[in-house]
N, C-alpha and C positions, 0 to 999 in steps of 0.2 A: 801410368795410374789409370782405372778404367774409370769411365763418365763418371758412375757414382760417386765415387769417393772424393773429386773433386769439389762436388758441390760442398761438400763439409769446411774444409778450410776457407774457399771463397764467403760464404756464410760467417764464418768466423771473422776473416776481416773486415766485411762488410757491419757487423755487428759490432768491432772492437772501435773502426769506424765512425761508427753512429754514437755510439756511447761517449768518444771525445769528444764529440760537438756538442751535445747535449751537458758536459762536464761543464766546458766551455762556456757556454749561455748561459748555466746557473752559478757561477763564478762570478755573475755582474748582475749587478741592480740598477733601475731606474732612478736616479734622484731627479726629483720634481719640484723646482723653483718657484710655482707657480706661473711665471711668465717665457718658461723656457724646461724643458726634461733633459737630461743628457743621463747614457747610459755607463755607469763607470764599473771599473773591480773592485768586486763585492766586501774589500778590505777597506775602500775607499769611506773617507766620511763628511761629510757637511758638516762646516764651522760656520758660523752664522756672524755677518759684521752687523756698524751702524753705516749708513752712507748719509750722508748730507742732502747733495742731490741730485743721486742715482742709487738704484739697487746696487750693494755690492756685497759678497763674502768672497768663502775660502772652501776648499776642499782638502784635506789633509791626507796627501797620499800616502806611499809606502814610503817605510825607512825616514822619515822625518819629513819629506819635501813637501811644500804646500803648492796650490794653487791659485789664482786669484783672480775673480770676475768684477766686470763693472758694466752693469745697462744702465744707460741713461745720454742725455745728451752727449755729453764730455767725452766720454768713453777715448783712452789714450789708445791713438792709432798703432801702436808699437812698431815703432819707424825704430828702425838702427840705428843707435847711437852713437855706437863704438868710433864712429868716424865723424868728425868736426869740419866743416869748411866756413873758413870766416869770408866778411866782405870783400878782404884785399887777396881771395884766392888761396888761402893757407888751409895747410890741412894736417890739422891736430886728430891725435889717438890718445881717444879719452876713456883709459883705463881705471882711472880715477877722476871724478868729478870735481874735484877742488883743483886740479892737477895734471891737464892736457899735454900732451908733449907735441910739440909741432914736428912734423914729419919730411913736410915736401910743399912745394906748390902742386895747385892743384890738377895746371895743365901736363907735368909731367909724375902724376902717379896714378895707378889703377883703383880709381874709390871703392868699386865692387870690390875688388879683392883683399881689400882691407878689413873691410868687415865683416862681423863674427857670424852676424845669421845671415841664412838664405832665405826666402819669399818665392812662395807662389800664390797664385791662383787658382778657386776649383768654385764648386757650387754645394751648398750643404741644406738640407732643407729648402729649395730652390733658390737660395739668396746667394749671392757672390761674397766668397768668406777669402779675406789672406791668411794665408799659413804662414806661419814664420818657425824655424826649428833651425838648431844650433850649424854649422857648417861642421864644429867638431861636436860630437856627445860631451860632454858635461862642461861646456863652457858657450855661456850663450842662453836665447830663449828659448823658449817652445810655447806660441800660444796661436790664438785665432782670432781675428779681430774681423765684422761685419760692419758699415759704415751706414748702411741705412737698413733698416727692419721696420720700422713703421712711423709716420707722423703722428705727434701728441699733441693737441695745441697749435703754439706758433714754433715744436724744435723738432727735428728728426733723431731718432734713439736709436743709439748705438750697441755692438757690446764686443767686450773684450775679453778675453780671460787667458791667464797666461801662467810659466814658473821660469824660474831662472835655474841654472848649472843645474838639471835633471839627470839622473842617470840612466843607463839606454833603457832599461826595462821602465821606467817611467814616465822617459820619454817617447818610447815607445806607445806603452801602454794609454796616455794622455793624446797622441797625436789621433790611434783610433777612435777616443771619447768624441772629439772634436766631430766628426762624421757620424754621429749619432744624436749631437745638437737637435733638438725641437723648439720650435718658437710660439707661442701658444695666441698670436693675434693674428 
């Protein structure tokens, strides 16, 4: 194919390109909390709660699944629960909260492995955020929890936000949100 005619097609995909990222970014809006922005799919909507004492609502994703945030002192570190260890070293799986099944002792079974979410560590906004997301997709959390963002008084404010049993494209879609977190103090 001579030089010219090249440039035609490359052009083309360069432009076909540019036009999906730009689909892309306009597929998602800014919702602004006032004490926090996060950037979500433009399907995505803000449900508004009361909180006692802390900011809290919801975001209503796709397909029915919701979201759910909380700044304020309290903020639930969303620690794993699925696995119980009592005083005497027993280790219950507590698939049901009324309703724990003892499993094992503690020194002969693998804790990590038992439980449902994974955790890491990263940085979002320059704060230190844990991520927690299902081990399997739709059984499990997917949220982000921040333990200190700013002192108020005499308590440090947290925030959390999180969903349960997600499905991959929302859980997907939600773990990107998480990374696009702003905190407005």
């Amino acid at each position: 194919m001579p030089p010219g005619q090249m440039r035609l097609p490359l052009t083309l995909i360069f432009l076909t390109l540019l036009s999906c990222s730009e689909r892309q970014k306009s597929d998602t809006k800014t919702l602004d909390f006032k004490d926090f922005t996060i950037q979500v799919p433009a399907t995505w909507q803000q449900i508004k709660a009361k909180g006692v004492d802390s900011f809290v609502g919801q975001l209503a994703l796709d397909n029915g699944d919701t979201a759910s945030f909380d700044l304020g002192w309290y903020s639930n570190s969303l620690d794993d629960e699925s696995v119980y260890v009592d005083s005497n070293g027993d280790v219950y799986l507590v698939d049901n909260k009324s309703n724990p099944k003892f499993y094992g002792k503690a020194d002969t079974v693998d804790i990590e492995k038992l439980k449902i979410n994974k955790i890491k560590f990263t940085t979002i906004d320059g704060k230190r955020a844990k991520i927690i997301q299902p081990k399997r997709t739709g059984k499990g959390m997917t949220g982000v929890y921040f333990d200190s963002l700013w002192t108020k008084g005499s308590g440090t404010d947290r925030f959390q936000m999180n969903a349960e049993n997600l499905d991959s494209d929302n859980e997907k879609r939600l773990l990107e949100a998480f990374e696009t977190l702003k905190f407005n103090k």
